[in-house]
HTML snippet that shows the backbone in 3Dmol.js (N, CA, C, O; Angstrom):
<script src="https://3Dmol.org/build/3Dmol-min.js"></script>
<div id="view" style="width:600px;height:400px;position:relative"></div>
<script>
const pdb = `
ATOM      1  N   UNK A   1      37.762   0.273 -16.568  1.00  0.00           N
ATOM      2  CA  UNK A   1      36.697   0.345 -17.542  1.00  0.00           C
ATOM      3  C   UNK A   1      37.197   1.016 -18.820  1.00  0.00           C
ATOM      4  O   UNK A   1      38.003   1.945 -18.868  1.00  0.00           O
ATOM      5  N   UNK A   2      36.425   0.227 -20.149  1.00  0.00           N
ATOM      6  CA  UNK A   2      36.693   1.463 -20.822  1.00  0.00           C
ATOM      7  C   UNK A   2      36.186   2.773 -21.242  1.00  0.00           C
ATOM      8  O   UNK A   2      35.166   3.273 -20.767  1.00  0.00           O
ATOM      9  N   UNK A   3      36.784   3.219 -21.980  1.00  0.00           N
ATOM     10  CA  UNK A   3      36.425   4.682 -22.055  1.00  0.00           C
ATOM     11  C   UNK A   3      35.482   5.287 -23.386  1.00  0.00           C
ATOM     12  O   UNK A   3      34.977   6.367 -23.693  1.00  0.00           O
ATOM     13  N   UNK A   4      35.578   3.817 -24.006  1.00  0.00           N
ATOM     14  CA  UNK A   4      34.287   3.688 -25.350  1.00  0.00           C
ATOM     15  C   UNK A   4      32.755   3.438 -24.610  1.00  0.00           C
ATOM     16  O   UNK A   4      32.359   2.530 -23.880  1.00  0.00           O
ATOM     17  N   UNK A   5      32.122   4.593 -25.110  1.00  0.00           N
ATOM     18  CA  UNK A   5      30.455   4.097 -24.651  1.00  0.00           C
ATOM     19  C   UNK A   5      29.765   3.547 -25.789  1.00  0.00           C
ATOM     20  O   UNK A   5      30.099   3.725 -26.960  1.00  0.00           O
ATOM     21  N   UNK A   6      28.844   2.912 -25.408  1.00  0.00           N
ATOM     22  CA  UNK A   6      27.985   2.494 -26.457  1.00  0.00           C
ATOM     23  C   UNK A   6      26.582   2.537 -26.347  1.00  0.00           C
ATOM     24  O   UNK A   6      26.057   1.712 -25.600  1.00  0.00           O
ATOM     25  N   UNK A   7      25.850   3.376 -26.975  1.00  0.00           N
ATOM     26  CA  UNK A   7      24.615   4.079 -26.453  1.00  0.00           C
ATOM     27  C   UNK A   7      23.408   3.131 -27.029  1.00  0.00           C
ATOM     28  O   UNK A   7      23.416   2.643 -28.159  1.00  0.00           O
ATOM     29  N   UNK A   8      22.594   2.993 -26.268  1.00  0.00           N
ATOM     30  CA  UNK A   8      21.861   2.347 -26.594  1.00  0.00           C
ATOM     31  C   UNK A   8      20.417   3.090 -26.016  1.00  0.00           C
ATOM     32  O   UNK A   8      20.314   3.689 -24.946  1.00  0.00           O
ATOM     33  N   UNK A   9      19.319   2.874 -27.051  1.00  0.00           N
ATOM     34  CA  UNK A   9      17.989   3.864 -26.700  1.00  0.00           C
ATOM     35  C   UNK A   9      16.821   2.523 -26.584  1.00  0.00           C
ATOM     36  O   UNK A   9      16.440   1.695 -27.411  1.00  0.00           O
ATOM     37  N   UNK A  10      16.523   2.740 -25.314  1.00  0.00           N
ATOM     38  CA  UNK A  10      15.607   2.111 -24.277  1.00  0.00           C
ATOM     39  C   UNK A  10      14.427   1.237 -25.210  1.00  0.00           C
ATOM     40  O   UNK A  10      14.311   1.662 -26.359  1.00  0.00           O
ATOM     41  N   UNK A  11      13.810   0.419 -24.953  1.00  0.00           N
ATOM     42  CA  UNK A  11      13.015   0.044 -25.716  1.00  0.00           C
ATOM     43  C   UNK A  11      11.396   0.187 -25.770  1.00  0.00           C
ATOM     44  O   UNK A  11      10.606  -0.043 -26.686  1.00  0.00           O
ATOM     45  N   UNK A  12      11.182   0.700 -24.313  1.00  0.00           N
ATOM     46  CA  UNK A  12      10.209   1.895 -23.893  1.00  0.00           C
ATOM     47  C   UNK A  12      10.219   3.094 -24.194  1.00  0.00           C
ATOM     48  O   UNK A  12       9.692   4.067 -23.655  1.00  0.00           O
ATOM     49  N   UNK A  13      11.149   2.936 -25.519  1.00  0.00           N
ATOM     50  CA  UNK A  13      11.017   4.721 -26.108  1.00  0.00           C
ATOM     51  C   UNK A  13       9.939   4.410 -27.385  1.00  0.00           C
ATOM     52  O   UNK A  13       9.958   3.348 -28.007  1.00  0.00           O
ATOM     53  N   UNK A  14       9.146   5.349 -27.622  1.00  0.00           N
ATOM     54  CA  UNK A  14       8.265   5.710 -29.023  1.00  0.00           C
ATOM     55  C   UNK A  14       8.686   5.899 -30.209  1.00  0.00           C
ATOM     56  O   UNK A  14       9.391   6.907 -30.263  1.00  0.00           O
ATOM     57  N   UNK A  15       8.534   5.237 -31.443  1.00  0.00           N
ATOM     58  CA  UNK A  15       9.527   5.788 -32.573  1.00  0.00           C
ATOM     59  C   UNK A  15       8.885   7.356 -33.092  1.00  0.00           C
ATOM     60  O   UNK A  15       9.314   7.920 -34.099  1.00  0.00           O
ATOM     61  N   UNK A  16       7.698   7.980 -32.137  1.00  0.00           N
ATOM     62  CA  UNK A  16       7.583   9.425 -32.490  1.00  0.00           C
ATOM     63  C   UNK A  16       8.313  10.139 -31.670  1.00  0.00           C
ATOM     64  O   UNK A  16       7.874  11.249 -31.366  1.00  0.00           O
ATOM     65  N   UNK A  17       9.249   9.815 -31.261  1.00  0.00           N
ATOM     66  CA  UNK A  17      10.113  10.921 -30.212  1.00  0.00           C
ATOM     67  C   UNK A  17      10.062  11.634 -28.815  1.00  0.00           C
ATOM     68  O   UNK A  17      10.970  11.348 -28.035  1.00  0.00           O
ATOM     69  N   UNK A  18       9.546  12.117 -28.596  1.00  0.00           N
ATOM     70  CA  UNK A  18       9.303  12.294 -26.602  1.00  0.00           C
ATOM     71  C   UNK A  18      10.517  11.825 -26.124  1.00  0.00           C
ATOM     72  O   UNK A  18      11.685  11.897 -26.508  1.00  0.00           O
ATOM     73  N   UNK A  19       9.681  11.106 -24.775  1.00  0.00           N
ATOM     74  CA  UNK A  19      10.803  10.598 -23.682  1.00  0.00           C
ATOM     75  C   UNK A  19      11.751   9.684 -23.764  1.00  0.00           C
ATOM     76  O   UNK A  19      11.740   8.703 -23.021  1.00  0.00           O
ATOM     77  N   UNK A  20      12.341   9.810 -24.336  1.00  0.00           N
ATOM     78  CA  UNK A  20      13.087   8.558 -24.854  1.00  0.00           C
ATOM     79  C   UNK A  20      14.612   9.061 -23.786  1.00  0.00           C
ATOM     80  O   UNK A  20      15.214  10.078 -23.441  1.00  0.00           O
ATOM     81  N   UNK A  21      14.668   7.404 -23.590  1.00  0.00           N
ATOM     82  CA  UNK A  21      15.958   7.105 -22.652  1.00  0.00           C
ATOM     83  C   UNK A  21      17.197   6.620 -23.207  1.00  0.00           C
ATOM     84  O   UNK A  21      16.913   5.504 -23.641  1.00  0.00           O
ATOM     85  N   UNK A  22      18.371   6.838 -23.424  1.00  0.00           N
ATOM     86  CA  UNK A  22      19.023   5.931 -23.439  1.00  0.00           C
ATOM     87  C   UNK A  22      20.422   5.777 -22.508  1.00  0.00           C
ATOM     88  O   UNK A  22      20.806   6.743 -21.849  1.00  0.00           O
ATOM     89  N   UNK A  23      21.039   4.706 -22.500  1.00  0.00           N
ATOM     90  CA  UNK A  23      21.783   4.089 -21.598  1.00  0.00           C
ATOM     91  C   UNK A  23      23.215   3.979 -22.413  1.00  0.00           C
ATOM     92  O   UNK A  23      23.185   3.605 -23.586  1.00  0.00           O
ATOM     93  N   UNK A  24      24.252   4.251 -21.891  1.00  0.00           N
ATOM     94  CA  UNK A  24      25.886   4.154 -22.485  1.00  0.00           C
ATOM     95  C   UNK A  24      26.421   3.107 -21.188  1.00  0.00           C
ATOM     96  O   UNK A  24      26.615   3.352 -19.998  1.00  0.00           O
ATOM     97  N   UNK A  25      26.614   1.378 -22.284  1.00  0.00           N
ATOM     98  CA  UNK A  25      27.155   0.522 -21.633  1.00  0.00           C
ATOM     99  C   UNK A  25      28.553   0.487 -22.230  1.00  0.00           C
ATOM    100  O   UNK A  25      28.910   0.446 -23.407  1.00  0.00           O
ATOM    101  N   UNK A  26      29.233   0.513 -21.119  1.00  0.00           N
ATOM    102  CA  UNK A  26      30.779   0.007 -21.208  1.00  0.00           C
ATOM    103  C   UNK A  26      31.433  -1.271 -20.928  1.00  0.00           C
ATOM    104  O   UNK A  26      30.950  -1.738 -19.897  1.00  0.00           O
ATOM    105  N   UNK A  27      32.473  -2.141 -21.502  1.00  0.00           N
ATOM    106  CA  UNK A  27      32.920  -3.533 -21.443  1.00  0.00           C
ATOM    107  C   UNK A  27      33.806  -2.893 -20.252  1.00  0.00           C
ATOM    108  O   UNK A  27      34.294  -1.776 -20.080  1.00  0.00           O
ATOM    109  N   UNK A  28      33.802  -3.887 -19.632  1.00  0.00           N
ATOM    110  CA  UNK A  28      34.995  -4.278 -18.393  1.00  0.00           C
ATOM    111  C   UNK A  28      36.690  -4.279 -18.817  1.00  0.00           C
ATOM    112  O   UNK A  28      37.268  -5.343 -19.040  1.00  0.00           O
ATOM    113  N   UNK A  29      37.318  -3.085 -18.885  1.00  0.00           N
ATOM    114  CA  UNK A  29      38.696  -3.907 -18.867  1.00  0.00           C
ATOM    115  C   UNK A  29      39.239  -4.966 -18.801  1.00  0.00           C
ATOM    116  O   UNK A  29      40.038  -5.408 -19.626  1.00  0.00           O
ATOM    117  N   UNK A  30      38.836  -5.539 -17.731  1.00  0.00           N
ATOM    118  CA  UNK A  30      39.576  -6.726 -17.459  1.00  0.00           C
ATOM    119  C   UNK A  30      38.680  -8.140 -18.538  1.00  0.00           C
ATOM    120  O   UNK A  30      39.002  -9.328 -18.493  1.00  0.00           O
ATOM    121  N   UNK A  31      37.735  -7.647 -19.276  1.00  0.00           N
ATOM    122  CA  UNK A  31      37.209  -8.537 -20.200  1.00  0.00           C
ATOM    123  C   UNK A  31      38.192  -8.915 -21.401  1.00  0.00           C
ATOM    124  O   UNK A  31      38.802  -7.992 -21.941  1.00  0.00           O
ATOM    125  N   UNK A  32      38.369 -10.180 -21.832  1.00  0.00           N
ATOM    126  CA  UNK A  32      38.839 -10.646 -22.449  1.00  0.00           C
ATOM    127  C   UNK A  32      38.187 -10.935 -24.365  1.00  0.00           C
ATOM    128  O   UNK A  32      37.311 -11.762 -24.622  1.00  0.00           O
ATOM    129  N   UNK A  33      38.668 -10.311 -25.125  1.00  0.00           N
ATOM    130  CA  UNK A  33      38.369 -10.489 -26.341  1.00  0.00           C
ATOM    131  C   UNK A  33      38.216 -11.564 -27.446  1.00  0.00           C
ATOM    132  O   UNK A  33      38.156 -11.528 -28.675  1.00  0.00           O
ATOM    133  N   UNK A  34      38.171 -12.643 -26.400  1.00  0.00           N
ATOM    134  CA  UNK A  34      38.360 -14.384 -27.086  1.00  0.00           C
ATOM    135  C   UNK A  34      37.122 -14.883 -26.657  1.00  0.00           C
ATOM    136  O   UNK A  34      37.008 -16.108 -26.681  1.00  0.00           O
ATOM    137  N   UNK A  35      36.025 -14.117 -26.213  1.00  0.00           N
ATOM    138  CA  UNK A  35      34.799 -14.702 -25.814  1.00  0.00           C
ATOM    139  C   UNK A  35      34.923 -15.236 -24.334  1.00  0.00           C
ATOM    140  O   UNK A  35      34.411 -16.334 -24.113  1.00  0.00           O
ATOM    141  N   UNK A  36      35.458 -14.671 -23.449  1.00  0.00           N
ATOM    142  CA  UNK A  36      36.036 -15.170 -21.732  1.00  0.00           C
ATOM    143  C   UNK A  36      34.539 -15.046 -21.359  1.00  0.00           C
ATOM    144  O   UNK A  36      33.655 -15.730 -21.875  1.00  0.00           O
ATOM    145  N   UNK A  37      34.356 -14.154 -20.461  1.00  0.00           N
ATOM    146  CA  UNK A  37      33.474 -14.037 -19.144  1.00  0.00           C
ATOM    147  C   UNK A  37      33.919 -12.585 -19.066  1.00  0.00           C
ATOM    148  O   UNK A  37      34.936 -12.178 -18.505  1.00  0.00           O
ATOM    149  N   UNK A  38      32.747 -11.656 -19.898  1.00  0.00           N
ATOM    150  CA  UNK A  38      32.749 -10.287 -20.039  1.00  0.00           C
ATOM    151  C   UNK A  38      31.598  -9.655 -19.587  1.00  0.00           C
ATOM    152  O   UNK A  38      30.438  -9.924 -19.897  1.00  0.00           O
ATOM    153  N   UNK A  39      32.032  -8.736 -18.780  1.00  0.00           N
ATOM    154  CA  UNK A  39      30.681  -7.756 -18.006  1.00  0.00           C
ATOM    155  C   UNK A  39      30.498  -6.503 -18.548  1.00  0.00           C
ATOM    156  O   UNK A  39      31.487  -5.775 -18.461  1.00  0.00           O
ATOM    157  N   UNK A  40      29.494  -6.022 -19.099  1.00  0.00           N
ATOM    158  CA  UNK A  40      29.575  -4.565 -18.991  1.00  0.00           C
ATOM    159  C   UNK A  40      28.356  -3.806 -17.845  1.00  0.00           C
ATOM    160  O   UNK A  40      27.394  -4.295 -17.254  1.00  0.00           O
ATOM    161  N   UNK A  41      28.995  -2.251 -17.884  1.00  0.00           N
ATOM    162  CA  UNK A  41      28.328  -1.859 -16.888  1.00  0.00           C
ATOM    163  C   UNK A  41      27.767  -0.148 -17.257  1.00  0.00           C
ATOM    164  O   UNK A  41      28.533   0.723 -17.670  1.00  0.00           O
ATOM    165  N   UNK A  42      26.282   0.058 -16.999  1.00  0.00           N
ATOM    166  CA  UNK A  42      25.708   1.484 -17.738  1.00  0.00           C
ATOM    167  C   UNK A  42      25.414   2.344 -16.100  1.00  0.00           C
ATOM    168  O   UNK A  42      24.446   2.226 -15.349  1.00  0.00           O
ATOM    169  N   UNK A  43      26.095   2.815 -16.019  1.00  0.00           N
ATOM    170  CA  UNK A  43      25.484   4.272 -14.827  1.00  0.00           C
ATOM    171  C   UNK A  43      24.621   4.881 -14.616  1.00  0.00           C
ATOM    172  O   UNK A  43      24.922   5.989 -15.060  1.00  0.00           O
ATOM    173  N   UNK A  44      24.013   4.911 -14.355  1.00  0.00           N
ATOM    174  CA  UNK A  44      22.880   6.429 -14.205  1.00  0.00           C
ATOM    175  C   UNK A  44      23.130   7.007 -13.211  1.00  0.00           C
ATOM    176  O   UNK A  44      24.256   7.055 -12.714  1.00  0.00           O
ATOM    177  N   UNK A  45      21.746   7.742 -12.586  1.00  0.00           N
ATOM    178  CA  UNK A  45      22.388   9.124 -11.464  1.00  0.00           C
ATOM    179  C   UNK A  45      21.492   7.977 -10.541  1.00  0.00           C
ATOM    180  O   UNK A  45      22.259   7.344  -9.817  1.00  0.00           O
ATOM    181  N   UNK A  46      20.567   7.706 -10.446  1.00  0.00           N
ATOM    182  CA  UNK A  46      20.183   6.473  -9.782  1.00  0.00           C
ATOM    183  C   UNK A  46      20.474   4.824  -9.662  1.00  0.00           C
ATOM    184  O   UNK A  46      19.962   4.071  -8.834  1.00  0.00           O
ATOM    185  N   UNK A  47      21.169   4.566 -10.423  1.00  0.00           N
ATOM    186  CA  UNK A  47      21.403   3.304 -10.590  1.00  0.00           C
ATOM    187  C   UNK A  47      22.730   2.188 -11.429  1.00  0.00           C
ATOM    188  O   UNK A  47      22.748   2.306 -12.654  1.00  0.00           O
ATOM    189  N   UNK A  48      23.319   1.615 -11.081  1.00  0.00           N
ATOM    190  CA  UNK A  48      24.217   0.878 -11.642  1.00  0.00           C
ATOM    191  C   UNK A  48      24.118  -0.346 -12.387  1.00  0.00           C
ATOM    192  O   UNK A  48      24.568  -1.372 -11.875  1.00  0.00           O
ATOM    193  N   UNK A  49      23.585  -0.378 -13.540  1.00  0.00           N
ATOM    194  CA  UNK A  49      23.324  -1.595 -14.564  1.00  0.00           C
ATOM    195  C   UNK A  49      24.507  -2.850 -14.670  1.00  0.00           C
ATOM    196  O   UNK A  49      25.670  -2.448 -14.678  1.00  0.00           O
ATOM    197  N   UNK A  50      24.368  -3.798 -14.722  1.00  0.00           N
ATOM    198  CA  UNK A  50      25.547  -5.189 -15.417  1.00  0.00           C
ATOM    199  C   UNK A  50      25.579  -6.247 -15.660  1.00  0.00           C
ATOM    200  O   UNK A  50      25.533  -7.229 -14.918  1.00  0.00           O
ATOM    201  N   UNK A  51      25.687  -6.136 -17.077  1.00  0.00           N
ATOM    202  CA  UNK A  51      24.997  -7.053 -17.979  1.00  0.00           C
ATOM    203  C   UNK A  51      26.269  -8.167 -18.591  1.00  0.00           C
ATOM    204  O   UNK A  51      27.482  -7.958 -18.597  1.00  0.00           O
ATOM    205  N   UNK A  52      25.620  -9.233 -19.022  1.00  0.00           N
ATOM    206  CA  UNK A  52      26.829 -10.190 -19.606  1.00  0.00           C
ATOM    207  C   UNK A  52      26.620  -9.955 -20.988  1.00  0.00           C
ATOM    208  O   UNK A  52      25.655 -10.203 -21.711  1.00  0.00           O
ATOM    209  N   UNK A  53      28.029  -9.277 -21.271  1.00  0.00           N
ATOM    210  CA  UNK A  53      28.187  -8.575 -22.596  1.00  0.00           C
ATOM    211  C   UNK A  53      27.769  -9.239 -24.207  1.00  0.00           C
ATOM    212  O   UNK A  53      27.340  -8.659 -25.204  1.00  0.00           O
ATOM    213  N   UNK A  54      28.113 -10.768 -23.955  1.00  0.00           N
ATOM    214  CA  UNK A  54      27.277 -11.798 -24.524  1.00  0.00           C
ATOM    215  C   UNK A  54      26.163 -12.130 -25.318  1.00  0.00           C
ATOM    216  O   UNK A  54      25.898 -12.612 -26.419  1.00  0.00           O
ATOM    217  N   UNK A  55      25.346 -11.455 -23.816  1.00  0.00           N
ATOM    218  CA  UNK A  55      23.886 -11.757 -24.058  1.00  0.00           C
ATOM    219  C   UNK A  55      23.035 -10.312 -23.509  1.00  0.00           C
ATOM    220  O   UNK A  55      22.321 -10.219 -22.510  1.00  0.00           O
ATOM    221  N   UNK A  56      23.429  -9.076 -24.679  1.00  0.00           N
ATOM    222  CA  UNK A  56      23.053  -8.093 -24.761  1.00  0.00           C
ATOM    223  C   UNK A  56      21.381  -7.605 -24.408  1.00  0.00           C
ATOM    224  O   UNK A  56      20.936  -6.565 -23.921  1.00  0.00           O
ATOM    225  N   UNK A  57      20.831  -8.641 -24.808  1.00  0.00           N
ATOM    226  CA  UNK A  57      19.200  -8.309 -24.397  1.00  0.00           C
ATOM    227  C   UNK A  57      18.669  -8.974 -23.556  1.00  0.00           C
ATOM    228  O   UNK A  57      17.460  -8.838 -23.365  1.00  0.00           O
ATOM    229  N   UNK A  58      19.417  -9.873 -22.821  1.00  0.00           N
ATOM    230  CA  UNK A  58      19.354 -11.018 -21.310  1.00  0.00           C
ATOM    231  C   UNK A  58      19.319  -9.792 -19.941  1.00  0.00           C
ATOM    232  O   UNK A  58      19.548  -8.589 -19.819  1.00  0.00           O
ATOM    233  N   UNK A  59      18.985 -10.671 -19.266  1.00  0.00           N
ATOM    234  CA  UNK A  59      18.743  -9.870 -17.813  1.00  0.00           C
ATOM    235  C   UNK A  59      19.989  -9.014 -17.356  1.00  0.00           C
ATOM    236  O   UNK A  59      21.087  -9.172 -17.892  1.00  0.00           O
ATOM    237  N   UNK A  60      19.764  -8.060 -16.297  1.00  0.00           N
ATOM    238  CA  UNK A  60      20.944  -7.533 -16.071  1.00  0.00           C
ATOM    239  C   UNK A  60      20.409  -7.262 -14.293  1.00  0.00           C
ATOM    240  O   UNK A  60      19.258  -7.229 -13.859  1.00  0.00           O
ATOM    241  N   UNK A  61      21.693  -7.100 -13.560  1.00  0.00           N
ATOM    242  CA  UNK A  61      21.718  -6.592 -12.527  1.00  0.00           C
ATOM    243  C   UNK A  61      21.675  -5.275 -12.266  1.00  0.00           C
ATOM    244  O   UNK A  61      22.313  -4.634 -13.101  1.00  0.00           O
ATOM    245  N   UNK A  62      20.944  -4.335 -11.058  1.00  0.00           N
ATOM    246  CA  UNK A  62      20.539  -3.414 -11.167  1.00  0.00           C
ATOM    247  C   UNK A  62      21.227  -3.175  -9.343  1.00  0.00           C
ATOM    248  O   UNK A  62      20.786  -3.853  -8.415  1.00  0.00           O
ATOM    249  N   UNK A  63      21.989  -2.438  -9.210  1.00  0.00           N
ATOM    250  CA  UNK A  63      22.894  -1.901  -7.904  1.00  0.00           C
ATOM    251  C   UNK A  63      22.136  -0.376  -7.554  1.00  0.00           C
ATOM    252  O   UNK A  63      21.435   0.182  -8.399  1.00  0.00           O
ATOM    253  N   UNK A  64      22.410   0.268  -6.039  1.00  0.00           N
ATOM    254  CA  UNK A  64      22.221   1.325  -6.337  1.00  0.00           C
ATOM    255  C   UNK A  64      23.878   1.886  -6.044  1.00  0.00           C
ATOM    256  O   UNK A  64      24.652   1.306  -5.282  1.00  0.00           O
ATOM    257  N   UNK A  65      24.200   3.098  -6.804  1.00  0.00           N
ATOM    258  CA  UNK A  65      25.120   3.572  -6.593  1.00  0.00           C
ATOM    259  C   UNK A  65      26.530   3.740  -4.962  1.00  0.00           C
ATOM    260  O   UNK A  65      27.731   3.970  -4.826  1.00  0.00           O
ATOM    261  N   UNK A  66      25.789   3.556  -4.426  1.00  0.00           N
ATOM    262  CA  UNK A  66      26.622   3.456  -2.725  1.00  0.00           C
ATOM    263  C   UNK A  66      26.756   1.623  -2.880  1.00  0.00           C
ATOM    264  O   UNK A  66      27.844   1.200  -2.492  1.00  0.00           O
ATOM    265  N   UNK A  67      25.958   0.756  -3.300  1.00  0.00           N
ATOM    266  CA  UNK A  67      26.143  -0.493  -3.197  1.00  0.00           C
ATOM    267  C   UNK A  67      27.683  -0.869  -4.379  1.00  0.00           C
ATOM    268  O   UNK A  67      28.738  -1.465  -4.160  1.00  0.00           O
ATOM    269  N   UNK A  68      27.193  -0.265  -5.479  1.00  0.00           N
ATOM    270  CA  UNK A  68      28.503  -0.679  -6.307  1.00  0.00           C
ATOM    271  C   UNK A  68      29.510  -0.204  -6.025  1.00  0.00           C
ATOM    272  O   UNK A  68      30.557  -0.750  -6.373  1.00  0.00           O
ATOM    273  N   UNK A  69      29.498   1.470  -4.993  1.00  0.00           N
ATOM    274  CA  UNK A  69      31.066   1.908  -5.036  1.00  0.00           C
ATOM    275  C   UNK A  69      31.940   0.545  -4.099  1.00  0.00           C
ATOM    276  O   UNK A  69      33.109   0.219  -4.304  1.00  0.00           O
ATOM    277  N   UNK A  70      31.237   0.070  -3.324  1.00  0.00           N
ATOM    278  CA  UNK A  70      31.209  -0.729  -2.025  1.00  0.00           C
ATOM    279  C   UNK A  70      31.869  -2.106  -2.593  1.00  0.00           C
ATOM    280  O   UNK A  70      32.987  -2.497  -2.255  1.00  0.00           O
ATOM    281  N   UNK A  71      30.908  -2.865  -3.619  1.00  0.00           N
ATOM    282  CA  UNK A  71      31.778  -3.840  -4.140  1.00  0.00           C
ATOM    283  C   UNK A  71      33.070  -3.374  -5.002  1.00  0.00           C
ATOM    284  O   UNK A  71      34.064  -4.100  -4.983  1.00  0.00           O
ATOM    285  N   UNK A  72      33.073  -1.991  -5.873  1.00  0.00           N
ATOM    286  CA  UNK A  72      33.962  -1.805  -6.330  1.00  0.00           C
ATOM    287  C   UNK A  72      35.187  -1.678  -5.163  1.00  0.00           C
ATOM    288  O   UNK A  72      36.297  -1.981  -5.602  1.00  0.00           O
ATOM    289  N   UNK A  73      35.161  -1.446  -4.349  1.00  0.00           N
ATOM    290  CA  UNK A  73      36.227  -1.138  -2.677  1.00  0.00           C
ATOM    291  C   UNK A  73      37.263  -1.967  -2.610  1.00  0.00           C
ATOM    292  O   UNK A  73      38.489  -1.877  -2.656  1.00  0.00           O
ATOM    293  N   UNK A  74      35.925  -3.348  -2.411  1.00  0.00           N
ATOM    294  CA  UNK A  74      36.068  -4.648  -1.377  1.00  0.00           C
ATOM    295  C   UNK A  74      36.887  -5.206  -3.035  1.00  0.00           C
ATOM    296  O   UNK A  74      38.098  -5.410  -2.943  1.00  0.00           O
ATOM    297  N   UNK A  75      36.324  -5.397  -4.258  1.00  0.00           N
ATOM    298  CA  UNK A  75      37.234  -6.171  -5.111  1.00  0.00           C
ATOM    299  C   UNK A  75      38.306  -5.594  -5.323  1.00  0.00           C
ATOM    300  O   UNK A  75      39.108  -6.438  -5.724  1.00  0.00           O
ATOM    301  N   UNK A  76      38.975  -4.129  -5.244  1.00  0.00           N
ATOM    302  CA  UNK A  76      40.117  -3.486  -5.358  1.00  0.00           C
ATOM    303  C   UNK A  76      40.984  -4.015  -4.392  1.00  0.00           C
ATOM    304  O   UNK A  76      42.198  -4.219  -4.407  1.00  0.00           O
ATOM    305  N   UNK A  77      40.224  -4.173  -3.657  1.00  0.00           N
ATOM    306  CA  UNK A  77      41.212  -4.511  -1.793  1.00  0.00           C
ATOM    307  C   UNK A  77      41.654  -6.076  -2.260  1.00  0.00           C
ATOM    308  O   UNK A  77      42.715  -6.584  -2.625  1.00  0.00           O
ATOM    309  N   UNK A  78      40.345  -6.546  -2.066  1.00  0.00           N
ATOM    310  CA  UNK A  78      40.854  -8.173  -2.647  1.00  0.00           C
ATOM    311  C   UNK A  78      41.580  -9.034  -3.604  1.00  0.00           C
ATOM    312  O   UNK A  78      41.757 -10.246  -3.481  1.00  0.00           O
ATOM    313  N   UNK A  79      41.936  -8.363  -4.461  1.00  0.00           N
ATOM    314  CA  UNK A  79      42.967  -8.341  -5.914  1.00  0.00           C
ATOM    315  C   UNK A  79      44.296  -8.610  -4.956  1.00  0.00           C
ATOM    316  O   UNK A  79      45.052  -9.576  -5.052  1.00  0.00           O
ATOM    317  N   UNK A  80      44.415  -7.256  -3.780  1.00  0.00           N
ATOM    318  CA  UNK A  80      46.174  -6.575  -3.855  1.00  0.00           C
ATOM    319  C   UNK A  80      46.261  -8.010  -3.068  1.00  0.00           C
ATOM    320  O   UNK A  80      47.347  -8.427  -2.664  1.00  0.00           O
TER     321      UNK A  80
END
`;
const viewer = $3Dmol.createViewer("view");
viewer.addModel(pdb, "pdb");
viewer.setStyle({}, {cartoon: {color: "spectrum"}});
viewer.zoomTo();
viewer.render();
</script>
């Protein structure tokens, strides 16, 4: 992953200030800069976001943390 975040503030936030959320999505390393098939992915303490970098305001997948370390495992293993 990289190590650039890019913060982005929720769209269920108020422009008077309160609770406002925001989310730091990161591009995939292994994403390609010619327009390939790029994922990024935002963390929380509950949850693992991943979105097609593309199509920034399109749907995204929502993991919980023990589920993504799990695929992260199995695709490390499956690469070697």
């Amino acid at each position: 992953m990289s190590t650039k975040l890019a913060w982005f503030k929720s769209s269920y936030s108020g422009s008077e200030g309160g609770a406002c959320i925001e989310v730091a999505w990161h591009k995939s390393s292994h994403s390609s800069n010619e327009g390939g098939a790029c994922v990024e992915v935002a963390e929380t303490t509950t949850a693992v976001l991943v979105r097609d970098s593309k199509d920034k305001s399109g749907p995204h997948l929502t993991f919980n943390p023990a589920s993504w370390q799990a695929f992260l495992t199995y695709a490390a293993t499956a690469e070697a």
